[in-house]
C-alpha positions in Angstrom: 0.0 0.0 0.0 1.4 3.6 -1.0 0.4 7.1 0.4 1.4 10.6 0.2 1.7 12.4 3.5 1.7 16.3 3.0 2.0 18.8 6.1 -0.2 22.3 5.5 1.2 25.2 7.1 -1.3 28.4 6.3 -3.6 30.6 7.0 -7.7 29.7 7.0 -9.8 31.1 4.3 -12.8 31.2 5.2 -14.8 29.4 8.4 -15.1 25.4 8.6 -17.9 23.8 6.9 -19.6 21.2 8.4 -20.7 18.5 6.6 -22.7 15.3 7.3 -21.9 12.3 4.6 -24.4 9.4 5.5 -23.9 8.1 9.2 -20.3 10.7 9.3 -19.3 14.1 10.0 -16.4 15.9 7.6 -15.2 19.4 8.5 -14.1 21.5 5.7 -11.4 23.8 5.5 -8.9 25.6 2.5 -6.1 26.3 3.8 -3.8 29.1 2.1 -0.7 28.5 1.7 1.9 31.3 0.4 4.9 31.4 -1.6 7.2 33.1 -3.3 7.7 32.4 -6.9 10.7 33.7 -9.2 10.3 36.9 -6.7 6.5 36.9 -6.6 4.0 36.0 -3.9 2.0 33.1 -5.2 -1.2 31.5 -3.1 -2.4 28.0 -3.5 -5.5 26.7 -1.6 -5.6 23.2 -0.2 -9.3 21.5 0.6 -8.6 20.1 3.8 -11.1 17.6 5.6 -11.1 16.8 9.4 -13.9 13.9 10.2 -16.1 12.8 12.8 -15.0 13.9 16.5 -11.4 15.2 15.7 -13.2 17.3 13.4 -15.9 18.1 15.3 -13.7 19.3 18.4 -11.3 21.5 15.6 -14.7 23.4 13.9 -15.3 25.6 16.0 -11.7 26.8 15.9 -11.1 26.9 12.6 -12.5 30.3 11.5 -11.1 32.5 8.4 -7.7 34.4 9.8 -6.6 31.1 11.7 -2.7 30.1 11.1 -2.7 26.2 11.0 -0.9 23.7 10.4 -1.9 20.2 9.1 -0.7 16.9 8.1 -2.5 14.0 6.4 -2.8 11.7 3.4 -3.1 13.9 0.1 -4.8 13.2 -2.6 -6.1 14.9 -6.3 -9.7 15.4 -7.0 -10.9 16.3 -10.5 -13.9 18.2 -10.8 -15.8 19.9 -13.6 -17.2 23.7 -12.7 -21.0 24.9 -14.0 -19.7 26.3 -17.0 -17.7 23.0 -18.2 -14.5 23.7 -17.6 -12.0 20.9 -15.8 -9.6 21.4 -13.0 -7.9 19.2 -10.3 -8.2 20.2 -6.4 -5.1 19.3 -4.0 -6.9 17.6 -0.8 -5.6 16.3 2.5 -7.8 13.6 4.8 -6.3 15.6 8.1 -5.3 13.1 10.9 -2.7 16.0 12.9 -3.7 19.7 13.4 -2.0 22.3 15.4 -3.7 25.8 15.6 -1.2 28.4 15.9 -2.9 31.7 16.6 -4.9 33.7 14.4 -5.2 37.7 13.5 -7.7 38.3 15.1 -7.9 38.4 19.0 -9.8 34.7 20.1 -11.0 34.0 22.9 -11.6 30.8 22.7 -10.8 27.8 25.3 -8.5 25.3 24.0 -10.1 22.6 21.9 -8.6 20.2 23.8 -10.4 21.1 26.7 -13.7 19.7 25.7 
């Protein structure tokens, strides 16, 4: 058996999503990750999905502005928009998150604590 572990370090994009997907729970996150490319600043976005109670305990703290850092088995995902065009999506099954601040002032208890 082969797998591709990738580790996300990046800022949130926008809020969690949570999802139910039959008797599961998936939370969804992109996670921005930037770079600099041949002396510009260059973004890509990585789908990241945290399921059942890991994910569940993470949603509430993963809200757009959130620095994080993931790691988990990565995968590709192609997908075909409205308007017919084709594209592939980098995604990560999350099994290890670490939250490490955000920029805006949380006051949240640690998600651990639950």
């Amino acid at each position: 058996m082969s797998m591709l572990k990738l580790v996300v370090a990046g800022t949130v994009g926008r809020d969690a999503e949570v999802k139910e997907v039959g008797q599961s729970m998936v939370v969804e996150v992109s996670v921005a990750v930037n770079q600099r490319v041949k002396g510009e600043q260059v973004t890509t976005w990585i789908r990241c999905h945290l399921w059942n109670e890991f994910g569940a305990k993470l949603a509430p703290h993963l809200r757009k502005g959130t620095h994080v850092t993931m790691m988990g088995e990565a995968s590709l995902r192609e997908y075909t928009t409205k308007d017919g065009k084709h594209g592939v999506s980098l995604e990560v099954r999350v099994d290890s998150c670490s939250l490490q601040g955000s920029s805006a002032k949380r006051e949240d208890k640690d998600p651990w604590d639950a």
